[in-house]
PDB file of N, CA, C, O and CB in Angstrom:
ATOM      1  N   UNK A   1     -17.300  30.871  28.640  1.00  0.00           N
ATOM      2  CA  UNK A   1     -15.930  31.228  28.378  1.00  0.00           C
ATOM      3  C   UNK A   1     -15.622  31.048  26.909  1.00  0.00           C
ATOM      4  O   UNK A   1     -16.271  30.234  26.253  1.00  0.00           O
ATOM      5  CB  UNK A   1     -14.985  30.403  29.231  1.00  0.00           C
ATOM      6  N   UNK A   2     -14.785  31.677  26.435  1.00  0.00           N
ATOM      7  CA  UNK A   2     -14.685  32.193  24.704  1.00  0.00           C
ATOM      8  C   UNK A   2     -13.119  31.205  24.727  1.00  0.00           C
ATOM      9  O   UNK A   2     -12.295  31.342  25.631  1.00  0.00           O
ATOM     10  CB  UNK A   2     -14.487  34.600  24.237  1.00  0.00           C
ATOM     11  N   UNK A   3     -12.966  30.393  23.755  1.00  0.00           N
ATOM     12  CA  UNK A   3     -11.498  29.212  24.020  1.00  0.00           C
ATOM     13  C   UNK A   3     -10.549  30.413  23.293  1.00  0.00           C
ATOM     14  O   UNK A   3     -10.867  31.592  23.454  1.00  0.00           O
ATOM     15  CB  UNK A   3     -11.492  27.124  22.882  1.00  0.00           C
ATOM     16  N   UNK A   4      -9.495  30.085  22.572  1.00  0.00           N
ATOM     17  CA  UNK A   4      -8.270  30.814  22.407  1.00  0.00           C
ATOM     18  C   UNK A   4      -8.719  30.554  20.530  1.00  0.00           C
ATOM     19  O   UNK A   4      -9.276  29.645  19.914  1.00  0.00           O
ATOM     20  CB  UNK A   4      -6.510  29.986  23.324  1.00  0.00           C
ATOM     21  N   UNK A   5      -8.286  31.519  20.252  1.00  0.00           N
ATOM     22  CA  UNK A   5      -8.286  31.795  18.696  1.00  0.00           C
ATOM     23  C   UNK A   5      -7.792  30.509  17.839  1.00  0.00           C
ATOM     24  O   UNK A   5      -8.301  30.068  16.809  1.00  0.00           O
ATOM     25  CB  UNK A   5      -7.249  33.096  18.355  1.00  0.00           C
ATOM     26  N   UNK A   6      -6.534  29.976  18.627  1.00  0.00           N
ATOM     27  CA  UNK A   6      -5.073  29.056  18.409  1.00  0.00           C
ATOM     28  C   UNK A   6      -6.218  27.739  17.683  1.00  0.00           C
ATOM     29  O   UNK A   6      -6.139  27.245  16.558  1.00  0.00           O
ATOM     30  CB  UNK A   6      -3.845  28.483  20.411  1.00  0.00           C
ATOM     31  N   UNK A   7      -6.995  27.507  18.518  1.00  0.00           N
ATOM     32  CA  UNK A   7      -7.585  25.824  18.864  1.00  0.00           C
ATOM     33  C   UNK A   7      -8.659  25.792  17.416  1.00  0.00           C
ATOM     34  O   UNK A   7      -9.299  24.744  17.325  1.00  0.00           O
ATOM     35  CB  UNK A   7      -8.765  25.599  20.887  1.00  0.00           C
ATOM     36  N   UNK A   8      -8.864  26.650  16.492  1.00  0.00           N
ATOM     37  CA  UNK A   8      -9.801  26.808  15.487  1.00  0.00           C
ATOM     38  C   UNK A   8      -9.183  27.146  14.238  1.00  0.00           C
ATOM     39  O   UNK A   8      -9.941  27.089  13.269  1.00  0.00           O
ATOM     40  CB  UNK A   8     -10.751  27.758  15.834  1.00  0.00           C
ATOM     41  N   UNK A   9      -8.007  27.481  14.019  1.00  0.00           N
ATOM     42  CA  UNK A   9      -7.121  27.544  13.259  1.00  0.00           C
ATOM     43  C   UNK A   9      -6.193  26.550  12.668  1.00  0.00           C
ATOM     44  O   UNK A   9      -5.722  25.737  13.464  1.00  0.00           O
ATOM     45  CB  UNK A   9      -6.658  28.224  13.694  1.00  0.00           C
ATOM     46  N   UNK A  10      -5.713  26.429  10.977  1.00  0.00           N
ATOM     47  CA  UNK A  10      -4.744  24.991  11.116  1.00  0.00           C
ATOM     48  C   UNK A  10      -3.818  26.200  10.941  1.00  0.00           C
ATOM     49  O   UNK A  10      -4.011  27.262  10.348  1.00  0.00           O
ATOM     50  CB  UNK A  10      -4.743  23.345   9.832  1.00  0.00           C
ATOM     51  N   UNK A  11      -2.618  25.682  11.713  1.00  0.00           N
ATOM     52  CA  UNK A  11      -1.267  26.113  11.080  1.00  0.00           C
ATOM     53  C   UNK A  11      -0.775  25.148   9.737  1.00  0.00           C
ATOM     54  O   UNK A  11      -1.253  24.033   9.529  1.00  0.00           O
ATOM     55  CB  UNK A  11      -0.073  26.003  12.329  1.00  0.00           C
ATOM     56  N   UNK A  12       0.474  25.915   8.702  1.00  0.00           N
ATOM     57  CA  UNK A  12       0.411  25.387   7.669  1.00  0.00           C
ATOM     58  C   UNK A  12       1.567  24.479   8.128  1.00  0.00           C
ATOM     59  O   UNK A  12       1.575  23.434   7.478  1.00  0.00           O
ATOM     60  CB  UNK A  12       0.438  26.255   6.445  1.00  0.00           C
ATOM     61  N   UNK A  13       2.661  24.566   9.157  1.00  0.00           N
ATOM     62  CA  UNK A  13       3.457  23.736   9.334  1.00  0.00           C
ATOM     63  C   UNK A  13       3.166  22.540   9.922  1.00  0.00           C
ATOM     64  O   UNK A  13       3.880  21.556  10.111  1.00  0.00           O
ATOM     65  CB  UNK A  13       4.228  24.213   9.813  1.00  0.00           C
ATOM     66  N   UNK A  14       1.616  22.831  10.281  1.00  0.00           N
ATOM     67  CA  UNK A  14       1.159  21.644  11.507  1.00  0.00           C
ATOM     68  C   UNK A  14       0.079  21.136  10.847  1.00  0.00           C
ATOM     69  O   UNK A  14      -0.883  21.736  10.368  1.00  0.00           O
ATOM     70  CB  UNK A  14       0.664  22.192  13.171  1.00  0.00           C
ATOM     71  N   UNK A  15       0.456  19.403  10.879  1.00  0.00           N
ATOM     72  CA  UNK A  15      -0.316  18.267   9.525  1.00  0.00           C
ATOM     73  C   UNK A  15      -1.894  17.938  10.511  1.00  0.00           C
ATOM     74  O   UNK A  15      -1.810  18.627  11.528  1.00  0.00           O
ATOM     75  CB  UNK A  15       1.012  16.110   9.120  1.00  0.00           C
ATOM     76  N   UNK A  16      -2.455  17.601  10.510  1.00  0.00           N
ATOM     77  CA  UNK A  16      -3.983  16.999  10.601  1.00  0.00           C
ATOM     78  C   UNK A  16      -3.775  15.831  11.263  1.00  0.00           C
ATOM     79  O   UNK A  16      -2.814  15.115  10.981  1.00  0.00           O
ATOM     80  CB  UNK A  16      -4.792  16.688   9.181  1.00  0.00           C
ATOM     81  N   UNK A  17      -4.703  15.501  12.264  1.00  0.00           N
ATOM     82  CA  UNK A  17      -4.343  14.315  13.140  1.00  0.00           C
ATOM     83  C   UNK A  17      -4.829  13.656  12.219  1.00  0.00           C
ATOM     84  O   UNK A  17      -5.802  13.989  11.542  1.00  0.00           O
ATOM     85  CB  UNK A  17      -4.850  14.052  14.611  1.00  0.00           C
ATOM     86  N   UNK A  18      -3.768  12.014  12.051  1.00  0.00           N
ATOM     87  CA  UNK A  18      -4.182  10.960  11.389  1.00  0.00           C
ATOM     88  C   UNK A  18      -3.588  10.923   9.600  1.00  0.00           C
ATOM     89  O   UNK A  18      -3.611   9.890   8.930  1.00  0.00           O
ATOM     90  CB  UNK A  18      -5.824  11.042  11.606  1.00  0.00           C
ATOM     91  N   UNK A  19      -2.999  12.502   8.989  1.00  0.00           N
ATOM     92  CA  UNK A  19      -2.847  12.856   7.998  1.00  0.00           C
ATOM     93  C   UNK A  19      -1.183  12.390   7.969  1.00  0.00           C
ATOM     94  O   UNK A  19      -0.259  12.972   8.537  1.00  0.00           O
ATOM     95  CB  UNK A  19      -3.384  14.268   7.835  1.00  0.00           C
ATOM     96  N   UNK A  20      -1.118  11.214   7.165  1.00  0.00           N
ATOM     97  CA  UNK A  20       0.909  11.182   6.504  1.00  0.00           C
ATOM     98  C   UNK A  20       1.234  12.906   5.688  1.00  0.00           C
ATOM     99  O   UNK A  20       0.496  13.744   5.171  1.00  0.00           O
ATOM    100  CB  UNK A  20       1.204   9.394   4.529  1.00  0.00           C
ATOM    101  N   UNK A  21       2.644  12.814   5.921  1.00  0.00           N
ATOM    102  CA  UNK A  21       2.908  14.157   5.568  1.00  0.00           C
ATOM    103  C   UNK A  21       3.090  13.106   3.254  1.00  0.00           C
ATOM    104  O   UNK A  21       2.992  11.961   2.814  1.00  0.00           O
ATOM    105  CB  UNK A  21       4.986  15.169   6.923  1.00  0.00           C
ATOM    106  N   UNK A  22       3.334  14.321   2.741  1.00  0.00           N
ATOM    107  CA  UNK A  22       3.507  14.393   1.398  1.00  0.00           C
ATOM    108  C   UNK A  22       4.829  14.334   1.033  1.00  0.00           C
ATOM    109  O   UNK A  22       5.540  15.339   1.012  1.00  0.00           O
ATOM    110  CB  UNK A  22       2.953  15.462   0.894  1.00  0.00           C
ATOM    111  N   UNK A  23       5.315  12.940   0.666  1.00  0.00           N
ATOM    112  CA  UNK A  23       6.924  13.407   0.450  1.00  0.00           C
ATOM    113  C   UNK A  23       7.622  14.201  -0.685  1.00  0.00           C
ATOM    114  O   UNK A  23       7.222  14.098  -1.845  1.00  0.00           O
ATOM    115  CB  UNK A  23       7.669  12.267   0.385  1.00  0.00           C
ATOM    116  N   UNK A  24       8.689  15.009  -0.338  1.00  0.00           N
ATOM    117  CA  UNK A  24       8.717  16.235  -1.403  1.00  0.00           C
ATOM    118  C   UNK A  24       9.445  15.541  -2.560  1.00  0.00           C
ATOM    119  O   UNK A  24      10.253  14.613  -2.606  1.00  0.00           O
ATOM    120  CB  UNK A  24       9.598  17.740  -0.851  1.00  0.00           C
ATOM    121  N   UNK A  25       8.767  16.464  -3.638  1.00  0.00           N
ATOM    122  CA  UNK A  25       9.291  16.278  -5.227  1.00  0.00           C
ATOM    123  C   UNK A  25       8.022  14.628  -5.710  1.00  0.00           C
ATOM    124  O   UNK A  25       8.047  14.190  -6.860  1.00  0.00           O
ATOM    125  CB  UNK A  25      11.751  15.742  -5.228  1.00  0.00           C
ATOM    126  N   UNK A  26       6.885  13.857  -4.398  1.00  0.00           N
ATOM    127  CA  UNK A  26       6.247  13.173  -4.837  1.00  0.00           C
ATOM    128  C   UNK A  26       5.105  13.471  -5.758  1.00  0.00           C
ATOM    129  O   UNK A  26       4.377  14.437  -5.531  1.00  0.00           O
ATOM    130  CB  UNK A  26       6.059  12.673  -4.024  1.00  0.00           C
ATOM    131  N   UNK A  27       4.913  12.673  -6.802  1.00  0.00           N
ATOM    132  CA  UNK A  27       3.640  12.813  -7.475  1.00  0.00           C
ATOM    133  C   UNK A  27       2.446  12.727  -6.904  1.00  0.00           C
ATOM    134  O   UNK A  27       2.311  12.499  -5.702  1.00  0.00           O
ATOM    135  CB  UNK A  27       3.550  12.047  -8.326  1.00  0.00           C
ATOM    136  N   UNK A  28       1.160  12.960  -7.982  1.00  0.00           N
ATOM    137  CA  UNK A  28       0.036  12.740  -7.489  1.00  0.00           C
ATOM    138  C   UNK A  28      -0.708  11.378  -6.887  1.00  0.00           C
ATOM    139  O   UNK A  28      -0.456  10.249  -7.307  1.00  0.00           O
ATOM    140  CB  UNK A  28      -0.515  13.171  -8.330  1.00  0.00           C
ATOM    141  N   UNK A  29      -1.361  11.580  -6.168  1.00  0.00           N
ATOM    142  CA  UNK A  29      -1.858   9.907  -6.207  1.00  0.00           C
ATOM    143  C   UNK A  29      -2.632   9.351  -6.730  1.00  0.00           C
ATOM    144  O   UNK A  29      -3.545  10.177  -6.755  1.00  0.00           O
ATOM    145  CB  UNK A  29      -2.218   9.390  -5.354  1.00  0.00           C
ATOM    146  N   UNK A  30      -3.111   8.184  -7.381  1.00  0.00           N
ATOM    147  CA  UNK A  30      -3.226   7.391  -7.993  1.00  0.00           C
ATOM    148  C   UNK A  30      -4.751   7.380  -7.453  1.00  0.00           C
ATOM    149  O   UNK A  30      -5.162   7.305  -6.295  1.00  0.00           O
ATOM    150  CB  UNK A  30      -2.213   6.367  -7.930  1.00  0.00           C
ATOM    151  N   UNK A  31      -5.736   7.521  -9.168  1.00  0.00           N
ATOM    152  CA  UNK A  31      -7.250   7.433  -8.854  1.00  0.00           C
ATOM    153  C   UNK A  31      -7.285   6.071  -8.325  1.00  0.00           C
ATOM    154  O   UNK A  31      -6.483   5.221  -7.939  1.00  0.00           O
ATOM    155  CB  UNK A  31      -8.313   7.659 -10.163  1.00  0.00           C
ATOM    156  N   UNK A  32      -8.926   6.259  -8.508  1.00  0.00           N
ATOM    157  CA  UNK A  32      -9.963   4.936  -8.294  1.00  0.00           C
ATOM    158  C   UNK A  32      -9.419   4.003  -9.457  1.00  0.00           C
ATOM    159  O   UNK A  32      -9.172   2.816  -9.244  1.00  0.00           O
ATOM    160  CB  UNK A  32     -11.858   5.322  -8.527  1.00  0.00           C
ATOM    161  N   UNK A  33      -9.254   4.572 -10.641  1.00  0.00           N
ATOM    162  CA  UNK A  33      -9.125   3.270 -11.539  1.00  0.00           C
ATOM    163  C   UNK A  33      -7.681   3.289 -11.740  1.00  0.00           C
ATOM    164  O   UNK A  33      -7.287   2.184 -12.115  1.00  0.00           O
ATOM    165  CB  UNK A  33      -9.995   3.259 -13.037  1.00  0.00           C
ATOM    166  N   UNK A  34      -6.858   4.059 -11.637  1.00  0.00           N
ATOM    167  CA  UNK A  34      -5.301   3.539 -12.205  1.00  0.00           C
ATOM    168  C   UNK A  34      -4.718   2.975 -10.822  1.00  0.00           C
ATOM    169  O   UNK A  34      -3.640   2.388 -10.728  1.00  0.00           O
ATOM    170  CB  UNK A  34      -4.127   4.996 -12.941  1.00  0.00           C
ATOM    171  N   UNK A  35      -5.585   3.239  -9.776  1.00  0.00           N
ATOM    172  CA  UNK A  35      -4.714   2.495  -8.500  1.00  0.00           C
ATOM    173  C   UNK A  35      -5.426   1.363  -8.034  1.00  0.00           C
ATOM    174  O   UNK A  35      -4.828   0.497  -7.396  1.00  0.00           O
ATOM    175  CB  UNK A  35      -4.474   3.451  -7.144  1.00  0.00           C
ATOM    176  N   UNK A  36      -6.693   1.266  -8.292  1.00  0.00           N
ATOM    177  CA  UNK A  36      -7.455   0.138  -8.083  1.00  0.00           C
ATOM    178  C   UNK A  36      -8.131  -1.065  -8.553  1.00  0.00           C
ATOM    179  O   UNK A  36      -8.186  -2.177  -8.027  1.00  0.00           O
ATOM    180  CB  UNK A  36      -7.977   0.438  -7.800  1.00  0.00           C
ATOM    181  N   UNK A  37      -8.780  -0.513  -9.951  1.00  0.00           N
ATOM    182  CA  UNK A  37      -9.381  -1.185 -10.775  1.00  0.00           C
ATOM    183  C   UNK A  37      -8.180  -1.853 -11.860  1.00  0.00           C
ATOM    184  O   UNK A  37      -8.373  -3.000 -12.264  1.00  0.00           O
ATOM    185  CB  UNK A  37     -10.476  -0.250 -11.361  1.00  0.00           C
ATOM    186  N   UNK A  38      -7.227  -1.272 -12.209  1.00  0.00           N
ATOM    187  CA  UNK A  38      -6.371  -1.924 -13.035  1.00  0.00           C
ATOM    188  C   UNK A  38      -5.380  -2.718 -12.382  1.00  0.00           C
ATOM    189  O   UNK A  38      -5.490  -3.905 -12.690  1.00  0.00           O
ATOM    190  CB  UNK A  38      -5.790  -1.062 -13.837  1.00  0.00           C
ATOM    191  N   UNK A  39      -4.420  -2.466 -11.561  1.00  0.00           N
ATOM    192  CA  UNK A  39      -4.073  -3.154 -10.326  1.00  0.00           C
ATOM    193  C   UNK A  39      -4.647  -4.769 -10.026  1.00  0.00           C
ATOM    194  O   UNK A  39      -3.995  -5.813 -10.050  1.00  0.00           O
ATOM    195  CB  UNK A  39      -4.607  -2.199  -9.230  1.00  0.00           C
ATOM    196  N   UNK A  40      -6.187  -4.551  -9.720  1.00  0.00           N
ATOM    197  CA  UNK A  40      -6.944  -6.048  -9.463  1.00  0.00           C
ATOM    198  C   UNK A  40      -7.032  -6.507 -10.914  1.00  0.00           C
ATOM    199  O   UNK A  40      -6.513  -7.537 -11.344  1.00  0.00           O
ATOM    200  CB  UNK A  40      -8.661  -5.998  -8.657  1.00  0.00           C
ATOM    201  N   UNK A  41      -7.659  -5.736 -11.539  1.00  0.00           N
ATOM    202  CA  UNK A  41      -7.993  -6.760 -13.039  1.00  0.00           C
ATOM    203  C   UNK A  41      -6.971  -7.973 -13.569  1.00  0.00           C
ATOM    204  O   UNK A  41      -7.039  -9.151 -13.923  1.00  0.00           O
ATOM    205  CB  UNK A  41      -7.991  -5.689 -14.451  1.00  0.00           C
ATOM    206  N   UNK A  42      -5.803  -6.724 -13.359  1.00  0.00           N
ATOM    207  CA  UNK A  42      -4.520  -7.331 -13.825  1.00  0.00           C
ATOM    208  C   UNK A  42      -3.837  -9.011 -12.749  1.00  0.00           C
ATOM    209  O   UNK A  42      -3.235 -10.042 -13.049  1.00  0.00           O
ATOM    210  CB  UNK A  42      -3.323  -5.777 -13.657  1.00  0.00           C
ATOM    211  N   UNK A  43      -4.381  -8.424 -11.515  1.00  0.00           N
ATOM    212  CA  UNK A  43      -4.103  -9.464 -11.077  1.00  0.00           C
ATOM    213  C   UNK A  43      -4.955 -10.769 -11.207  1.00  0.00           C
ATOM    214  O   UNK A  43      -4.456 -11.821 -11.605  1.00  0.00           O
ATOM    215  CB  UNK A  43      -3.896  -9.153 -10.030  1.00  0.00           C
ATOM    216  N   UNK A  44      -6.042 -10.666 -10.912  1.00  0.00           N
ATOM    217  CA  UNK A  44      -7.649 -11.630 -11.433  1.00  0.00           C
ATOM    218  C   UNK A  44      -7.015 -12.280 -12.909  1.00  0.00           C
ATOM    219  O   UNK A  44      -7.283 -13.452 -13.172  1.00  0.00           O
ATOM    220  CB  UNK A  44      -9.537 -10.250 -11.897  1.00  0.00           C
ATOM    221  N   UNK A  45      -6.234 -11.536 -13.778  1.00  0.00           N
ATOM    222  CA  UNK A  45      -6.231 -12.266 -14.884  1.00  0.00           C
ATOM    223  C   UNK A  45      -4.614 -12.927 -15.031  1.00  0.00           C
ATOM    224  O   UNK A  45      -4.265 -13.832 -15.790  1.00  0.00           O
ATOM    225  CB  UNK A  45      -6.740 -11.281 -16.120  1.00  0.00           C
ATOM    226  N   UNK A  46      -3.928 -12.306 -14.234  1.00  0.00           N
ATOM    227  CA  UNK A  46      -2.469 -13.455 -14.031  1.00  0.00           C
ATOM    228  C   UNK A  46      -2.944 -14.543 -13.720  1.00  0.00           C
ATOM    229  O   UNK A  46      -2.848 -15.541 -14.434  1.00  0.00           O
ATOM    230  CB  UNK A  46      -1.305 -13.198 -12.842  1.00  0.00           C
ATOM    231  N   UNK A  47      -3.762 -14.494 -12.154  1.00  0.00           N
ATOM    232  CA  UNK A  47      -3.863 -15.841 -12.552  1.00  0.00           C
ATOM    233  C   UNK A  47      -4.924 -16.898 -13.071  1.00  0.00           C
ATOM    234  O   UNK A  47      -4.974 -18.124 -12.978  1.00  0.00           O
ATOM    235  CB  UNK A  47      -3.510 -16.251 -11.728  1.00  0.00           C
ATOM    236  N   UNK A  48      -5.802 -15.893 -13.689  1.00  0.00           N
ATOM    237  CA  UNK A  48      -6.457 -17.468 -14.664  1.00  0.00           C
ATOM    238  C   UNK A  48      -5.465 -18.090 -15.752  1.00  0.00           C
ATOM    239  O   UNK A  48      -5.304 -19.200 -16.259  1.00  0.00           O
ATOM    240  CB  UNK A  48      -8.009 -17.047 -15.776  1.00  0.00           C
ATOM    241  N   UNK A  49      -4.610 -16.235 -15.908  1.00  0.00           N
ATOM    242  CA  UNK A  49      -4.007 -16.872 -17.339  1.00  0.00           C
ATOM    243  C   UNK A  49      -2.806 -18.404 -16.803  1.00  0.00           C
ATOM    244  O   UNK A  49      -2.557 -19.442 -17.417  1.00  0.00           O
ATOM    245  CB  UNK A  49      -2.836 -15.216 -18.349  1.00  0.00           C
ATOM    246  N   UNK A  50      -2.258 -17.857 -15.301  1.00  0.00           N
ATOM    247  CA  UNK A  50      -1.494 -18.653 -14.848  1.00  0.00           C
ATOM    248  C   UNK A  50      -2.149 -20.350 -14.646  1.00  0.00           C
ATOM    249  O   UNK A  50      -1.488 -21.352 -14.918  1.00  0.00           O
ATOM    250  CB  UNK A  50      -1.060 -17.925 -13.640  1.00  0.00           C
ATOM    251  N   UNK A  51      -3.372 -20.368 -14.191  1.00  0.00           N
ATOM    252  CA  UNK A  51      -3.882 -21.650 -13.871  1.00  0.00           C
ATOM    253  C   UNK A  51      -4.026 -22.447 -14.987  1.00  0.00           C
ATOM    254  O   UNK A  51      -3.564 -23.585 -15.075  1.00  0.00           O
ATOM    255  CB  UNK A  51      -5.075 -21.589 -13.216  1.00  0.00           C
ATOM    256  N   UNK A  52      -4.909 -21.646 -16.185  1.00  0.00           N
ATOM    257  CA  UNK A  52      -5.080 -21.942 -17.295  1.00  0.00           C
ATOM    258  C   UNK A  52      -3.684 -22.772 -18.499  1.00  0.00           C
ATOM    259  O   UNK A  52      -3.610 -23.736 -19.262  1.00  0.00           O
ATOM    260  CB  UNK A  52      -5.602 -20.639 -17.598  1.00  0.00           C
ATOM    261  N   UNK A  53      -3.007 -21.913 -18.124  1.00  0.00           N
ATOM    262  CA  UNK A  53      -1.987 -22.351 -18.927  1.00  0.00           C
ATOM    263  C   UNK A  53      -1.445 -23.868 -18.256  1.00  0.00           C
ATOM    264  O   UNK A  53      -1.510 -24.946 -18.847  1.00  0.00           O
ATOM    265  CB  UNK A  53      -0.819 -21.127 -18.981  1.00  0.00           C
ATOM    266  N   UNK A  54      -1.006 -23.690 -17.143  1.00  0.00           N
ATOM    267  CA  UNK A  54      -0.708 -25.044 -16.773  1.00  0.00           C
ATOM    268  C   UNK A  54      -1.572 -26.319 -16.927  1.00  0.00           C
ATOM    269  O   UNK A  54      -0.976 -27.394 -16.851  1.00  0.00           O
ATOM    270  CB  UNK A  54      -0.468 -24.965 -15.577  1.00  0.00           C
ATOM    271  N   UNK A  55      -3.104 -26.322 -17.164  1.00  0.00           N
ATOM    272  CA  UNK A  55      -3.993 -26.746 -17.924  1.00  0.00           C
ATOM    273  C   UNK A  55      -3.606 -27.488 -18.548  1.00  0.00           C
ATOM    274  O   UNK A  55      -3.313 -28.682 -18.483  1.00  0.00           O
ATOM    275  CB  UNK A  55      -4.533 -26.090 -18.499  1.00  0.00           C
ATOM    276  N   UNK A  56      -3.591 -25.939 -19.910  1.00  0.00           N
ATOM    277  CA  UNK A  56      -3.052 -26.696 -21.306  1.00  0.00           C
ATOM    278  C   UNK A  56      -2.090 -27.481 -21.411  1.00  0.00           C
ATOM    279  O   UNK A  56      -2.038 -28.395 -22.234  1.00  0.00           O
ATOM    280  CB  UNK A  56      -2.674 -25.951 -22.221  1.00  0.00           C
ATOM    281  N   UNK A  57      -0.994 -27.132 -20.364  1.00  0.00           N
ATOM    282  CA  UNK A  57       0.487 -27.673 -21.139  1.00  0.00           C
ATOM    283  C   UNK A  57      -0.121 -29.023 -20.875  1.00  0.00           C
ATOM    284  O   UNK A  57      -0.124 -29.837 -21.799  1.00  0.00           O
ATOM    285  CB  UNK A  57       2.350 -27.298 -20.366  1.00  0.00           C
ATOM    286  N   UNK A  58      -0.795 -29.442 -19.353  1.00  0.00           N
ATOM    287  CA  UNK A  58      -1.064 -30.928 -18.927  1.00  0.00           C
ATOM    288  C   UNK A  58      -1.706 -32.260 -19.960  1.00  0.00           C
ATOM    289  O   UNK A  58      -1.461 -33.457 -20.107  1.00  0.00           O
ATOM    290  CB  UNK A  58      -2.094 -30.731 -17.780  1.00  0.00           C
ATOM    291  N   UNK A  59      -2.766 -31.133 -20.608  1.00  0.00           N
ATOM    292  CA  UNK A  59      -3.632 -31.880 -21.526  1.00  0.00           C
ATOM    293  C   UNK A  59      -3.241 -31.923 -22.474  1.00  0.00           C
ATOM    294  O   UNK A  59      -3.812 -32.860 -23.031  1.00  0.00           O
ATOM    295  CB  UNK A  59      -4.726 -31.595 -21.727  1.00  0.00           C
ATOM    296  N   UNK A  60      -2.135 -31.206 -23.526  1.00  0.00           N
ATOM    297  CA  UNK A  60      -1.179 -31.274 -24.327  1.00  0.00           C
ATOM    298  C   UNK A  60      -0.391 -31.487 -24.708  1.00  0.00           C
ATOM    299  O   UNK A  60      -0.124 -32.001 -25.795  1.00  0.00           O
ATOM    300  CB  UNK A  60      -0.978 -31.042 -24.489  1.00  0.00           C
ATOM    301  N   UNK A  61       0.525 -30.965 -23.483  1.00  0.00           N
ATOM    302  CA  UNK A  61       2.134 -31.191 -23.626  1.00  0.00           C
ATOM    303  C   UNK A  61       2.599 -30.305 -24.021  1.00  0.00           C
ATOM    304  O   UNK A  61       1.827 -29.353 -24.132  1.00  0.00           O
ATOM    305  CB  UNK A  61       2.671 -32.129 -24.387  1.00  0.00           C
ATOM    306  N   UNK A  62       4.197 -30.044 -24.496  1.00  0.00           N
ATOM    307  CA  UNK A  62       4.518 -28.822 -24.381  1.00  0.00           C
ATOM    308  C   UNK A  62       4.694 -28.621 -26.005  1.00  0.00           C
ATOM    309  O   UNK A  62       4.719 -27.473 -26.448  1.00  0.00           O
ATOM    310  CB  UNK A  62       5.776 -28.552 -23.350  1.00  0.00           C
ATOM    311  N   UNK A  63       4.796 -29.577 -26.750  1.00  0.00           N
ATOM    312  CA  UNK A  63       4.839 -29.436 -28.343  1.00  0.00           C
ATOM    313  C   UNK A  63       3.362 -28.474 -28.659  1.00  0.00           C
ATOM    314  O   UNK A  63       3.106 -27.414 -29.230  1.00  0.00           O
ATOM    315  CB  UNK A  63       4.795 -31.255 -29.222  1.00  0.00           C
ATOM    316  N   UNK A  64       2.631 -29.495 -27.951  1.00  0.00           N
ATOM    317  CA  UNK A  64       1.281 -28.708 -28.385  1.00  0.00           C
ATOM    318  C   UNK A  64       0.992 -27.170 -27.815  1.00  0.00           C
ATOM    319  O   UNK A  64       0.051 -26.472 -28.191  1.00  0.00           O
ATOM    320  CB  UNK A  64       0.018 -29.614 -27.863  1.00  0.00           C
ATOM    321  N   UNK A  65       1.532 -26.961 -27.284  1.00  0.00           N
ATOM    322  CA  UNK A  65       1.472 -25.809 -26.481  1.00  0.00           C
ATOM    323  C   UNK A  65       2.131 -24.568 -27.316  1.00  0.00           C
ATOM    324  O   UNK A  65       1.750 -23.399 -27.377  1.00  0.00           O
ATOM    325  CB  UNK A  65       2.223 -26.104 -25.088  1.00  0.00           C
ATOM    326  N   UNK A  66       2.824 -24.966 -27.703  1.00  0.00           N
ATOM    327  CA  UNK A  66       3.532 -24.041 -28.822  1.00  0.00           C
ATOM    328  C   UNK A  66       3.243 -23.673 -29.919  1.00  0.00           C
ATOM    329  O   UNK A  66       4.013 -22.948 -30.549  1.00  0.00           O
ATOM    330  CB  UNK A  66       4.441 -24.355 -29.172  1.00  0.00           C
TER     331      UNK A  66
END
């Protein structure tokens, strides 16, 4: 038996199972590195800079810190 034409076809109004629709007037999305790699780096280095600093102020103080 030959199925129906319908079942092999996408319609353009009808989204892809599993596919979010695109919200209108949204931009592109965001590569490998401006959505991923910079994102983590940035975070990896808040907080050393964060741990780090509280460090210094400890072993210093805050005159010295300045």
């Amino acid at each position: 038996m030959r199925g129906h034409a319908d079942d092999k076809t996408q319609h353009p109004g009808k989204p892809k199972p599993g596919s979010f629709p695109r919200p209108v007037g949204g931009s592109a999305k965001l590569g490998t590195f401006a959505g991923v790699f910079v994102p983590t780096s940035l975070n990896v280095l808040s907080i050393l800079m964060f741990l780090r600093f509280g460090f210094i102020l400890g072993q210093s103080g805050v005159v010295g810190m300045m």
